[in-house]
Structures are given as structure tokens and as C-alpha cells.
C-alpha positions as CSV (number, residue, x, y, z in Angstrom):
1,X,7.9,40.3,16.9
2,X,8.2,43.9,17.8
3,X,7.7,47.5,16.8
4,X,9.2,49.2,13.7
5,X,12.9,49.8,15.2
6,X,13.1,47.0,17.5
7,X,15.4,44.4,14.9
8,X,13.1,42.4,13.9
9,X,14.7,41.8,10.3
10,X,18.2,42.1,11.9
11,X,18.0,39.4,14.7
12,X,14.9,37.4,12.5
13,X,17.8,36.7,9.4
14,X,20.8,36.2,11.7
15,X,18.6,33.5,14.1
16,X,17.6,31.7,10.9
17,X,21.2,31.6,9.9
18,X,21.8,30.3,13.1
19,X,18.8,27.6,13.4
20,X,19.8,26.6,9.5
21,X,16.0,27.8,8.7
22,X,15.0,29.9,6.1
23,X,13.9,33.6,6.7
24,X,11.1,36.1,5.3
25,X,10.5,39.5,6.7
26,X,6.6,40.4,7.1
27,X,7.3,43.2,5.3
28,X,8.0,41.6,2.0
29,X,4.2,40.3,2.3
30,X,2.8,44.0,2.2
31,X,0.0,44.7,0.0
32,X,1.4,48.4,-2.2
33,X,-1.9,49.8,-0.4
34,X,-0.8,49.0,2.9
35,X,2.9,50.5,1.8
36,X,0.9,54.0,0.5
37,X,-0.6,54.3,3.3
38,X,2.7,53.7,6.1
39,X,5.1,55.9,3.6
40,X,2.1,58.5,4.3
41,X,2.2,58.3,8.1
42,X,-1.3,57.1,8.2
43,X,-1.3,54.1,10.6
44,X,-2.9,50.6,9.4
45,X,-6.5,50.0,10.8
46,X,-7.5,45.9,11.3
47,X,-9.0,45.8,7.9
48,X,-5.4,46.7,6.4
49,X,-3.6,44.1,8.4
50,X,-5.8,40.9,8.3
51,X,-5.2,40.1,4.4
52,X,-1.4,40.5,5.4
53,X,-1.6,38.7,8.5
54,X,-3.1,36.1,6.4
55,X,-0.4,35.7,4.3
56,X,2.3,36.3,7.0
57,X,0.1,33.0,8.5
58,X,0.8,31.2,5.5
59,X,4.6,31.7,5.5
60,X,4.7,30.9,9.5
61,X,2.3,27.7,8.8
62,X,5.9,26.4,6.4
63,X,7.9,24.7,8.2
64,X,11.3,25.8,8.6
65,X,11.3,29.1,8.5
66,X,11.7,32.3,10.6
67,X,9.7,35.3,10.0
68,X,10.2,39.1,11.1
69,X,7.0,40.4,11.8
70,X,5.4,43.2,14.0
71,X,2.2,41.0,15.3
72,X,1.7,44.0,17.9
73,X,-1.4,42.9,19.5
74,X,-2.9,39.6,21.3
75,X,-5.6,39.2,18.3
76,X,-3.0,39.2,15.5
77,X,-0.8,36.9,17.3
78,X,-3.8,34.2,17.6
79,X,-4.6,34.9,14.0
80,X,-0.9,33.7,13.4
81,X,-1.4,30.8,15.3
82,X,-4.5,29.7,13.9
83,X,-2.0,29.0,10.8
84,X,1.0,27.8,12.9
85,X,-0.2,26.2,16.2
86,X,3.2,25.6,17.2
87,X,4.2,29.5,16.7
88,X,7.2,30.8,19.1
89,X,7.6,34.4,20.0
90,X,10.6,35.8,20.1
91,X,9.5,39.4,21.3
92,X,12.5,42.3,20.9
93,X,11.4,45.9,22.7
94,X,13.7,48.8,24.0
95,X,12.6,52.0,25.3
96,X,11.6,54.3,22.2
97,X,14.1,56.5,22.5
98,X,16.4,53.9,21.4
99,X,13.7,52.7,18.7
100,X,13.3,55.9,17.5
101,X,16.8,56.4,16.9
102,X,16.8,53.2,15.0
103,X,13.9,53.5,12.7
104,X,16.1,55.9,10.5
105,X,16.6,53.5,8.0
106,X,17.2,55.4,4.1
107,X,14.9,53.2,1.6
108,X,12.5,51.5,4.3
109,X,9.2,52.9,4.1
110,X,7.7,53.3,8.1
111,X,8.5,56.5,8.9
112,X,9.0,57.6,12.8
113,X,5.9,59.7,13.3
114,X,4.1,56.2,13.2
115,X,6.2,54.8,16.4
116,X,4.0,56.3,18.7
117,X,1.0,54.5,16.9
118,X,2.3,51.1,17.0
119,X,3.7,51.5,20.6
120,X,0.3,52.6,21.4
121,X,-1.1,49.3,19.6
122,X,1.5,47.0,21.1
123,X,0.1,44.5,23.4
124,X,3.1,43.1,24.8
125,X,3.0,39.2,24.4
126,X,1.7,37.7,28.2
127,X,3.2,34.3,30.2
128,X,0.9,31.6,28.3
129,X,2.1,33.0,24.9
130,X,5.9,31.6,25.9
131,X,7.6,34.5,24.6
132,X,11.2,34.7,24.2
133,X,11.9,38.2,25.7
134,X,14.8,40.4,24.8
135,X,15.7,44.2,25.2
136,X,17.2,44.7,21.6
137,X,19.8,47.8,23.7
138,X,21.8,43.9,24.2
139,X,23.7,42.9,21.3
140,X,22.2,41.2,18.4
141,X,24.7,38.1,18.8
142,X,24.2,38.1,22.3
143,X,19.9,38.2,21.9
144,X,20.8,35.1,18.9
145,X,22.8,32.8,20.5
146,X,20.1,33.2,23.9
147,X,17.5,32.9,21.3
148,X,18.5,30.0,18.9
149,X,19.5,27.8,22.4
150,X,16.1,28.7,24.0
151,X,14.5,27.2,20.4
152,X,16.2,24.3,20.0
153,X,15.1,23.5,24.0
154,X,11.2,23.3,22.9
């Protein structure tokens, strides 16, 4: 979990790869509307993001599988783990600067005027959430291995 930037996708695919589990980036579950609107610059309100977050819950509530998704505040995390009780967070920040930089990405549709938005939105996951915390300025196979042994430990 993270803001647009952070490496969600990046470190999501390469810690499945590394847990043997399958992978799906949030993304993928977009409805076109909620695209429209991002490729715009407009930000998503709660009424875009709970149909999505529902199916992101489905996906999670699989077993065996990793998924990259933004889940910025406390209320869409829960919503997750109404679907997936045993949901783990592995949260990936940086300063935005460095996220900023990042989120030139040719083809993706979140364009950097919304960072501000989601950092704005982001309510970073708290102690009795059990996040797995990692500044993404580390290397991704340095944030993986950390990751993948902290997950095999629960």
C-alpha cells in the first residue's frame, strides 16, 4: 500500500515472485470511469473508490495472492479487511520529491498533479494495523527480501 509513486506494482510483483504467490495490481480492477476521471486530474471521491475497493476485497479475500493497491486511508483498509481478515500491510512511502519523480511513468494513467491529493488523503497505517514499513528511497530487493521474511514469520 502506498501513494501513486511509491512501488507498489514494482515491489507487489517481485514479493509474490518471491513468496511463490500470485499477484494483481489494484489498478487492473479500475472501473473506465474511475480511469476518466484520474487521466483528467480530478481526484476520486469515496463513492468512486468503494465499488473498486470491493472488488480489490474480493482479489485480497483469494488466498495466495499479493495485491498492489493504494488503500490510502484507515476506512478503506478496514473495508479490505472485512473481505480478508487476515490482510497484511506492507506500507512503501518516501518523501514526495522522490515520488514525484517516480510517477513519470509513459502509458500509466495517474498523472502527478494528483500526488498532492492522495498524500493529502493518506492516513498512514497505525501500530495495531501491523504494517510492514519501508522507505521505497531503499532498494526494491533490499525492501523484498525484508519483506517476504517478515511474511513468512506471521
Amino acid at each position: 500500500m502506498g501513494v501513486s509513486g511509491s512501488g507498489k506494482t514494482t515491489v507487489g510483483a517481485a514479493l509474490a515472485v518471491a513468496l511463490g504467490l500470485g499477484f494483481v495490481d489494484a489498478d487492473d480492477l479500475h472501473p473506465a470511469a474511475n480511469i476518466d476521471k484520474m487521466t483528467a486530474g480530478i481526484p476520486l471521491t469515496d463513492a468512486d473508490r468503494w465499488p473498486w475497493l470491493d472488488a480489490v476485497g474480493a482479489v485480497v479475500a483469494r488466498a495466495h495472492t499479493v495485491v498492489a493497491c493504494s488503500a490510502l486511508r484507515r476506512a478503506y483498509r478496514d473495508r479490505l479487511r472485512a473481505a480478508a481478515p487476515d490482510l497484511a500491510l506492507v506500507y512503501l512511502h518516501a518523501d514526495r520529491e522522490l515520488l514525484a519523480r517516480r510517477m513519470h511513468r509513459p502509458g500509466h494513467f495517474m498523472p502527478t498533479s494528483l500526488l498532492d491529493s492522495q498524500l493529502a488523503t493518506l492516513e498512514p497505517p497505525t501500530l495495531d494495523e501491523r504494517p510492514l514499513s519501508f522507505d521505497v528511497a531503499e532498494p526494491v530487493e533490499d525492501i523484498v527480501t525484508a519483506a517476504a521474511a517478515l511474511l513468512e514469520d506471521r
